[in-house]
NUMARKOL-613283 format. One line per 4 residues: their letters; for each residue x, y, z of C-alpha. Coordinates in nm, 2 decimals, m for minus. Layout:
N
A> X:Y:Z | ...
***
This chain:
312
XXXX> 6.82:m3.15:3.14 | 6.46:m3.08:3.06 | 6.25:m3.40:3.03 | 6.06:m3.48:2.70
XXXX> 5.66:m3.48:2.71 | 5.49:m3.72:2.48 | 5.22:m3.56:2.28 | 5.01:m3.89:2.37
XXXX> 5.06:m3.89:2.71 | 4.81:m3.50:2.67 | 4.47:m3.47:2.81 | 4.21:m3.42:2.48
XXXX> 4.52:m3.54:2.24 | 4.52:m3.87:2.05 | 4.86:m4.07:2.01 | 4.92:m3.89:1.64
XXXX> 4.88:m3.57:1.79 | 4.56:m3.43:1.72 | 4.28:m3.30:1.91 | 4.05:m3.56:2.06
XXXX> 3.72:m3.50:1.92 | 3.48:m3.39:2.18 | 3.19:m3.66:2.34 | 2.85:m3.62:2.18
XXXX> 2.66:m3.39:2.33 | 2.93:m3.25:2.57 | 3.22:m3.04:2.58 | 3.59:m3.09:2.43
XXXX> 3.68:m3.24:2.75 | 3.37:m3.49:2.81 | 3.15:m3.31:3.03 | 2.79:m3.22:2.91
XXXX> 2.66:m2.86:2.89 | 2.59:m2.72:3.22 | 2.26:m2.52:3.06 | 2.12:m2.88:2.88
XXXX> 1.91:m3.03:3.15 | 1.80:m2.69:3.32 | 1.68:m2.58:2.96 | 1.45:m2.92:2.93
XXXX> 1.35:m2.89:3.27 | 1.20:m2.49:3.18 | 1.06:m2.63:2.83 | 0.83:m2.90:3.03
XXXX> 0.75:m2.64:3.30 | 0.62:m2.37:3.02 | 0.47:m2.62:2.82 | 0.30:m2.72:3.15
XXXX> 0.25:m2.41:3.24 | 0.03:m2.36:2.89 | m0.16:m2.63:2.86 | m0.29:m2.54:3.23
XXXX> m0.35:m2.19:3.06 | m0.52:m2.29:2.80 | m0.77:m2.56:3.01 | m0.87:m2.30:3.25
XXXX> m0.97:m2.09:2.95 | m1.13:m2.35:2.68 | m1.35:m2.56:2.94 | m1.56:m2.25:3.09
XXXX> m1.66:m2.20:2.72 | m1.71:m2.54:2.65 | m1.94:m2.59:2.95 | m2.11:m2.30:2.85
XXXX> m2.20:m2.40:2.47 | m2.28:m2.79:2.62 | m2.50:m2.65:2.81 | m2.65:m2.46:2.60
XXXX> m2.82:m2.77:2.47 | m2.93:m2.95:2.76 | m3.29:m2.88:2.95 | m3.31:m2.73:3.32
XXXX> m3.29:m3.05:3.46 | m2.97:m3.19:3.32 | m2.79:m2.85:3.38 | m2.84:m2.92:3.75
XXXX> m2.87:m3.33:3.76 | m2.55:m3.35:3.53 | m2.34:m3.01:3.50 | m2.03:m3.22:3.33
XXXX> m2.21:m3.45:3.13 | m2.34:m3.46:2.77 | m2.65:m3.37:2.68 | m2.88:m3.68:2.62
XXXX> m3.12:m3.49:2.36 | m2.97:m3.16:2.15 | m3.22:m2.93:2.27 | m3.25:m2.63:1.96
XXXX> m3.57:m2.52:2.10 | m3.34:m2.33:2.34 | m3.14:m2.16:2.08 | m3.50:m2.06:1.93
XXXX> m3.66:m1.92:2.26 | m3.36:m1.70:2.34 | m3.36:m1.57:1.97 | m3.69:m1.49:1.90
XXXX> m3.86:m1.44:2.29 | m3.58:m1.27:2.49 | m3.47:m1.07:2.17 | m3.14:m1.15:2.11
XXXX> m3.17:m1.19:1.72 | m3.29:m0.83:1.75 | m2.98:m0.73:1.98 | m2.74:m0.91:1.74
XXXX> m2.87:m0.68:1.42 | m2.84:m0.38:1.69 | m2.45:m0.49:1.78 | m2.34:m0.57:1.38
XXXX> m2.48:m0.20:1.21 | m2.33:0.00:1.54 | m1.97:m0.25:1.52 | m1.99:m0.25:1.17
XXXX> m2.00:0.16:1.15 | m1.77:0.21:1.42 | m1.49:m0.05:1.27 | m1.46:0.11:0.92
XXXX> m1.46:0.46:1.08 | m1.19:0.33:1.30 | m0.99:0.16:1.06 | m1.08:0.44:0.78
XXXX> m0.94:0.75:1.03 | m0.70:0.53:1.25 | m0.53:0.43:0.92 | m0.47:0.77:0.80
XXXX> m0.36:0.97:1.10 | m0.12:0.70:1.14 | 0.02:0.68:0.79 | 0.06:1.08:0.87
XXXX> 0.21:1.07:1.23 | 0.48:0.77:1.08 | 0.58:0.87:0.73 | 0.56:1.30:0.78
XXXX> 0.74:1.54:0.94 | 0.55:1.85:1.05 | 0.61:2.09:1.40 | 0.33:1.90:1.70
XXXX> 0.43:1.58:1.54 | 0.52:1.42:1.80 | 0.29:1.60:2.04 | m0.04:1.46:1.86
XXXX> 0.13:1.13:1.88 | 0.16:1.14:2.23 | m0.20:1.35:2.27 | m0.35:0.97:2.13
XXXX> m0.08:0.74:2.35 | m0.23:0.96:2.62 | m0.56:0.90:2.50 | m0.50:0.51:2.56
XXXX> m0.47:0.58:2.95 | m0.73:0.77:3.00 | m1.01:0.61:3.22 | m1.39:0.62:3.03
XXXX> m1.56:0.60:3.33 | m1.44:0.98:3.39 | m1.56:1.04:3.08 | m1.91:0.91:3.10
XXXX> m2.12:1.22:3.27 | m1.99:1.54:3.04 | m2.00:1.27:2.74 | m2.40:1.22:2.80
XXXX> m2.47:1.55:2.84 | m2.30:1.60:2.50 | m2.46:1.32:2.35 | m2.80:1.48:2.48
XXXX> m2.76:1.83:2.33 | m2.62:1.69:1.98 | m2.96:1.50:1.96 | m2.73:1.17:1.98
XXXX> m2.86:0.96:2.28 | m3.02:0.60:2.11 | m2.92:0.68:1.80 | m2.72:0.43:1.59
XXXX> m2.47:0.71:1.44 | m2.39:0.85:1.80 | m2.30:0.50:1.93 | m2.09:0.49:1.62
XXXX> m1.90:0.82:1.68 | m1.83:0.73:1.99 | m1.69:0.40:1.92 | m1.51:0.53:1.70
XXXX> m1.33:0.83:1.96 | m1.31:0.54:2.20 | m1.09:0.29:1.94 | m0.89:0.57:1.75
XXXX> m0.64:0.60:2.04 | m0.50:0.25:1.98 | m0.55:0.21:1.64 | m0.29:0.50:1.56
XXXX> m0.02:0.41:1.84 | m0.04:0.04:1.69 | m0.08:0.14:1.33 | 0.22:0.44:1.31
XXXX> 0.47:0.16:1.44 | 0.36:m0.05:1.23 | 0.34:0.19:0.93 | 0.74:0.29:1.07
XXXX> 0.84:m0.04:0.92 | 0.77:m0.03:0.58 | 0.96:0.04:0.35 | 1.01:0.44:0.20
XXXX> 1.17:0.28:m0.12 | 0.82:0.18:m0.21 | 0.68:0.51:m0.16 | 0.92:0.73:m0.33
XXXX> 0.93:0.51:m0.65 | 0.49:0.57:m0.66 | 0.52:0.97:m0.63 | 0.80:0.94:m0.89
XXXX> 0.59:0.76:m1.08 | 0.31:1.05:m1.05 | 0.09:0.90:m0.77 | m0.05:1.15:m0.53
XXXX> 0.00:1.13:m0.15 | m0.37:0.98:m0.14 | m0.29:0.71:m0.38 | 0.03:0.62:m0.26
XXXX> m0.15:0.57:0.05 | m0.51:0.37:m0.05 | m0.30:0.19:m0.35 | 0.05:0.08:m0.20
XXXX> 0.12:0.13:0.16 | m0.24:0.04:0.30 | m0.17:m0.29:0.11 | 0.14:m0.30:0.25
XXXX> 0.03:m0.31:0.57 | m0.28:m0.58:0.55 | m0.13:m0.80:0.83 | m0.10:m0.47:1.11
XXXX> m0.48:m0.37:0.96 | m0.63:m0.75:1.08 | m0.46:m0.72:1.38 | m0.61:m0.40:1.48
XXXX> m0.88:m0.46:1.32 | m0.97:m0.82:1.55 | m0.86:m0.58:1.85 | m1.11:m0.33:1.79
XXXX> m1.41:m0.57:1.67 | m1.36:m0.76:2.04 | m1.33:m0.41:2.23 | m1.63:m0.28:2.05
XXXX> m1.84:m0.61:2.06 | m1.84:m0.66:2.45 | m1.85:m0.30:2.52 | m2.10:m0.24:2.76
XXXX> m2.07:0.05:2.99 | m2.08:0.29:2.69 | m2.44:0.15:2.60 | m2.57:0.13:2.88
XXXX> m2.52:0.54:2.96 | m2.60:0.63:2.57 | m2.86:0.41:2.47 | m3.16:0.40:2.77
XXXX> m3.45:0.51:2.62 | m3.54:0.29:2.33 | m3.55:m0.11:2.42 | m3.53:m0.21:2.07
XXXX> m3.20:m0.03:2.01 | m3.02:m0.22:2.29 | m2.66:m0.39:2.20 | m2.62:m0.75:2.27
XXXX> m2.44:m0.73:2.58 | m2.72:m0.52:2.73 | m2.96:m0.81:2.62 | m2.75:m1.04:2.76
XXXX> m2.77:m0.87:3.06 | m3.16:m0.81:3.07 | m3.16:m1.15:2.96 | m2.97:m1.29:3.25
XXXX> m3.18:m1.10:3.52 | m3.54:m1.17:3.38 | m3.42:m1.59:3.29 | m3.26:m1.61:3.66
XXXX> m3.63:m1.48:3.75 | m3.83:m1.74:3.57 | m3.55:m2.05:3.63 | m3.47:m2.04:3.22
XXXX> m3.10:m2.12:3.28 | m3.09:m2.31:2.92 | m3.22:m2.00:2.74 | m2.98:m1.80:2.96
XXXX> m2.68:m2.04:2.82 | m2.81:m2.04:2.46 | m2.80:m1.63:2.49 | m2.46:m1.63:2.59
XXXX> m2.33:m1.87:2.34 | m2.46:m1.61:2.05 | m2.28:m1.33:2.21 | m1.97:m1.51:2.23
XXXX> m1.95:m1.70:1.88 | m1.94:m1.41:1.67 | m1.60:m1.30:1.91 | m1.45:m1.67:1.88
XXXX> m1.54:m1.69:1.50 | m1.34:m1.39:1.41 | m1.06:m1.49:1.64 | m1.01:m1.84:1.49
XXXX> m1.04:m1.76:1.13 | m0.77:m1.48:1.18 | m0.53:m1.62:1.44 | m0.26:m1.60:1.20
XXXX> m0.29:m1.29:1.07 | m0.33:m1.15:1.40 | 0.00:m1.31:1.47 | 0.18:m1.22:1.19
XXXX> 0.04:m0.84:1.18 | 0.20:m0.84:1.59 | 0.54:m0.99:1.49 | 0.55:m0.82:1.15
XXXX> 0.50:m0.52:1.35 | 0.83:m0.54:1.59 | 1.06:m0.65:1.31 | 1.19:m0.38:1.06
***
């Protein structure tokens, strides 16, 4: 005879039969999820891990803008303290007396030209490499990825004696062009991704509609793709603005057509000369806020042009 098994008498069953409803938080059978505490554990280790990050890049800055107010003596009697006195004379010496307001004009008309070139031409080879099919495609695609890898400083000797013979050394336009050739690389591999995900719906309904290929582009797919055009656009303003080997071979001659970062430079030699460290941190606080300023009012378009960019 085959004994009888009462339903009850079950692991995970109740005494009418049905399932035993699982403990909160766990499994069916009781026990809690083997992944649960390892998973916190991680989240307080990255989080961690990020505010770290984040100190050891905000408080060099910080210090540097403080410090930009205090006199000579504080900067050495009190490195970590407050200023006692907001010193603006120091903001007003490195302006006017080392230049620097000069240098700043210099840097804005050569980044200025040099960002709507890039953006102007980047845009359109791009739009032309994603949305086209023509034979070397693909291999002017890849001539620009290549373009990305390719070290300047190899660059810099046949690239001066070209400037020279064009007539283009200290010259506004010929830092532009080159600014340009140097950005254009990166600008199309990130903009013909970018340009991959939008929709061809769009774009076939406007040249049904009668639009050309040039206003299909300038009217509805550069609109389209505002949030990749910040992104790039913040990429290339940083690049350009702290670019300072190209300057320095290309623009020698004439002082008064020296880029901030050259200033800065000249600045921090001829101030660690005379003992002006506060000049020397008001100087560098200029360079830098145009760079943060940019950065901070675009942070989320820069972040939603980069995820907007890997999703289709």
């Amino acid at each position: 005879m085959t004994a009888q098994i009462n339903p009850s008498e079950l692991p995970g069953v109740t005494k009418g039969g049905a399932p035993a409803a699982p403990a909160p938080g766990g499994k069916p059978g009781g026990g809690t999820p083997a992944g649960g505490g390892e998973g916190r554990v991680l989240n307080v280790f990255s989080h961690g891990v990020l505010v770290i990050w984040g100190l050891l890049v905000t408080m060099p800055l910080l210090w540097a803008v403080v410090s930009s107010f205090k006199d000579d003596g504080e900067i050495f009697g009190s490195p970590w303290g407050l200023p006692s006195v907001l010193h603006f004379e120091n903001w007003a010496r490195a302006w006017d007396k080392a230049n620097m307001g000069q240098y700043f004009a210099n840097s804005l008309i050569v980044v200025g030209g040099s960002l709507i070139g890039t953006m102007l031409l980047g845009s359109m080879a791009a739009y032309v490499l994603a949305r086209f099919e023509f034979r070397g495609n693909r291999f002017i695609y890849f001539l620009f990825v290549g373009g990305m890898g390719f070290p300047i400083i190899l660059a810099l000797v046949p690239l001066f004696f070209v400037m020279k013979n064009m007539a283009l050394l200290d010259t506004y336009h010929g830092l532009i062009l080159v600014y340009i050739a140097y950005s254009l690389p990166f600008t199309v591999f990130f903009l013909s991704g970018f340009f991959r995900t939008l929709p061809t719906s769009v774009a076939e309904a406007a040249l049904i509609d009668g639009a050309s290929h040039t206003r299909t582009f300038f009217q509805v797919m550069l609109p389209m793709a505002k949030p990749g055009l910040i992104s790039v656009g913040i990429f290339n303003f940083l690049g350009q603005w702290n670019q300072y080997l190209l300057p320095t071979v290309l623009n020698v001659g004439d002082p008064d057509r020296k880029m901030l970062t050259q200033g800065l430079v000249a600045l921090a030699v001829s101030q660690g000369y005379k003992g002006d460290w506060s000049g020397l941190f008001a100087g560098l606080t200029i360079a830098m806020l145009p760079v943060l300023g940019a950065y901070i009012i675009f942070q989320r378009q820069v972040v939603a042009g980069l995820t907007a960019g890997a999703l289709k």
